[in-house]
Each structure stands twice: as structure tokens, then as C-alpha cells.
VODRENNU-341515 format. One record per residue (C-alpha): chain; residue number from 1; residue in one letter; x negated, z negated, y negated. Coordinates in Angstrom, 3 decimals, decimal comma. Layout:
N
R  chain  resi  resn        px        pz        py
R      A   NUM     A         X         Z         Y
...
//
This chain:
105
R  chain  resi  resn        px        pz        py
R      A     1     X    16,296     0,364    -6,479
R      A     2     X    14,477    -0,068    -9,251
R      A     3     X    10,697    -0,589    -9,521
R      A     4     X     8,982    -2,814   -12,453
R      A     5     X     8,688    -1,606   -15,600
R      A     6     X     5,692     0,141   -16,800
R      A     7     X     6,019    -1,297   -20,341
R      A     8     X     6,351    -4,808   -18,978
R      A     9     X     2,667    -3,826   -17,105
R      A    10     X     0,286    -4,742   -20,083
R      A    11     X    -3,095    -5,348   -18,523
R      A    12     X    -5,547    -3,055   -16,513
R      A    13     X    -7,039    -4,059   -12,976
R      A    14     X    -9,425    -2,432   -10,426
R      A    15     X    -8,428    -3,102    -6,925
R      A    16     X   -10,774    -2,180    -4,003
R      A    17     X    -8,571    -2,627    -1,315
R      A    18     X    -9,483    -4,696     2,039
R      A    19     X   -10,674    -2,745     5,037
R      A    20     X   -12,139    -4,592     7,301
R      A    21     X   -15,731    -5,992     8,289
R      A    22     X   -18,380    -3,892     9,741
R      A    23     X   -21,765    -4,901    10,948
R      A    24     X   -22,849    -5,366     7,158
R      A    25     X   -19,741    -7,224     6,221
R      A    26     X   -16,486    -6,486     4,176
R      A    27     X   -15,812    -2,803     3,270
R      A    28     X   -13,373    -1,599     0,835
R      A    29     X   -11,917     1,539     0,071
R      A    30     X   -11,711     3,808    -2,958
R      A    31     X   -11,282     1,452    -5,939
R      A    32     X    -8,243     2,357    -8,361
R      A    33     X    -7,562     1,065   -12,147
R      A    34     X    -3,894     0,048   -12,326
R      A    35     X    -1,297    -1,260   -14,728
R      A    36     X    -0,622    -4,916   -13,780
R      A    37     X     0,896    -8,024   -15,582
R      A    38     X    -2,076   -10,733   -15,385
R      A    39     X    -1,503   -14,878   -15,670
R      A    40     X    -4,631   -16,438   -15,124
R      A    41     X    -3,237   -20,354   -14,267
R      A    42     X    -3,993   -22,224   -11,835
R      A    43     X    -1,595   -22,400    -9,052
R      A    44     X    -1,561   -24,292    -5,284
R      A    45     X    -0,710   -21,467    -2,713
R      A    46     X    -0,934   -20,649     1,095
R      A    47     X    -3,684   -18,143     2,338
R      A    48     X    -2,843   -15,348     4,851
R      A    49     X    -3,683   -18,094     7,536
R      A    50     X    -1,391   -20,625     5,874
R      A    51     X    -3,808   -22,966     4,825
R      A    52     X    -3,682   -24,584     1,370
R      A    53     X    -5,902   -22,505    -1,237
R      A    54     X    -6,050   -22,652    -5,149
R      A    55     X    -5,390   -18,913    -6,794
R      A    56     X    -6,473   -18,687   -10,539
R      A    57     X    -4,670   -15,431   -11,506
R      A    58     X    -1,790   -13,935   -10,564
R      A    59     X    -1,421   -10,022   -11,112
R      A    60     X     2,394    -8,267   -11,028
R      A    61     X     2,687    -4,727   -10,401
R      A    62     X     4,157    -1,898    -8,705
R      A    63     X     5,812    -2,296    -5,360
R      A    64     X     3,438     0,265    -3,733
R      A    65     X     0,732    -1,036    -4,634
R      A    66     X    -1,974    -1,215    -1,531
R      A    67     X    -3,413    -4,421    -1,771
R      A    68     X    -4,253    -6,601     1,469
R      A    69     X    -5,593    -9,924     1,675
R      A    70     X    -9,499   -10,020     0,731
R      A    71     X    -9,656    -7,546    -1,340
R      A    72     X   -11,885    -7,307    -4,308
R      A    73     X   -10,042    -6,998    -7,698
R      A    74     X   -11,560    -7,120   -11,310
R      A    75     X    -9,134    -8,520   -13,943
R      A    76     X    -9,068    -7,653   -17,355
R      A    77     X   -11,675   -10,230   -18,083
R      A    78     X   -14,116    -8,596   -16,718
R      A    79     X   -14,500   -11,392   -13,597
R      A    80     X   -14,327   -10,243    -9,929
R      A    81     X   -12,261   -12,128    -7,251
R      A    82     X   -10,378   -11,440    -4,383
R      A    83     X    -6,510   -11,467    -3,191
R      A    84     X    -5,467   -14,693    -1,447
R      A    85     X    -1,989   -12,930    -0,611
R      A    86     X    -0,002    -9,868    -1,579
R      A    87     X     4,065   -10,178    -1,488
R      A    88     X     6,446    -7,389    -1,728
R      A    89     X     9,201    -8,751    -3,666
R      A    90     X    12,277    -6,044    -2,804
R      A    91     X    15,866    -7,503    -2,969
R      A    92     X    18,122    -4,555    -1,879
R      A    93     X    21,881    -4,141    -3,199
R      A    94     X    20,610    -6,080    -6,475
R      A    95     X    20,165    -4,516    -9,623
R      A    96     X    16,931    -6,217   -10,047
R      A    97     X    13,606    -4,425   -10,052
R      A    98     X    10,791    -4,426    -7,414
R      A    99     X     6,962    -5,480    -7,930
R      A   100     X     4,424    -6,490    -5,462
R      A   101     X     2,768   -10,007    -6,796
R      A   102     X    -0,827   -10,503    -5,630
R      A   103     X    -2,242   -14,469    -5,762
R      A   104     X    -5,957   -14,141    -6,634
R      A   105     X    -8,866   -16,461    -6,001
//
């Protein structure tokens, strides 16, 4: 199998991935610039709790990429929001490539 690629990857994101609350709230861990393929249009999706939410960017990448819900990513703009939901699109047998597509706030 195949993975995305790179060339198709034209923007750069930070991710700070999702770790949990603490007493303080959310923490995040070690943020990482990636190569990503940004849309910013508004789209109707479900949330991690399956609840209907509207997500402003979407962001293609990599299929390893570590990105839970609530985490704090910084498109290309320059404007900070959060993931909504992260899907790892894998279709095995098929010569077709793999990516992870994260829904943004």
C-alpha cells in the first residue's frame, strides 16, 4: 500500500496533538510542522460524539499522522483551530493510496 503523495501535500500545518485535560485544562504534546493538503470550505460533519458540527477546513495528509480529536492545529493562514475528527482512509488490496483526513473547526 501506498501512502499519499508528498507532491500532492502543498501546504504546511502545525499540529499539537490532543492529550488530555489536567487540572488547568487541555494539554498537548510536542507540536510538529507537516506537509498537508488544506481546503478551507465550509462543510456539515459529525463530532467524535456524533453530534452535528460545522468544520471550516479540511487538511489531507499522511496516514500516520497522530492527530486526535481536539487538537490544536495552525493552518497555513496563520489561524488556530482544532480537529473535529481524524479518519484513516486505508483501502487494502486497492491500488489506491492512503491519507489520514482531519475535519477542522
Amino acid at each position: 500500500m501506498t501512502a499519499v503523495p508528498g507532491w500532492l501535500l502543498r501546504h504546511r500545518v502545525v499540529i499539537e496533538p490532543y492529550r488530555g485535560d489536567s487540572a488547568y485544562g487541555p494539554t498537548y504534546g510536542t507540536a510538529i510542522e507537516i506537509s498537508a493538503l488544506v481546503s478551507e470550505k465550509v462543510r456539515t460533519v459529525r463530532d467524535k460524539e456524533g453530534r452535528e458540527v460545522t468544520s471550516t477546513a479540511q487538511i489531507i495528509a499522511f496516514p500516520d499522522l497522530d492527530c486526535p480529536a481536539e487538537s490544536r492545529i495552525t493552518l497555513p493562514t496563520g489561524r488556530i483551530t482544532r480537529a473535529l475528527t481524524a479518519a484513516h482512509h486505508t483501502a487494502p488490496g486497492l491500488p489506491v493510496p492512503q491519507s489520514t483526513e482531519v475535519m477542522c473547526e
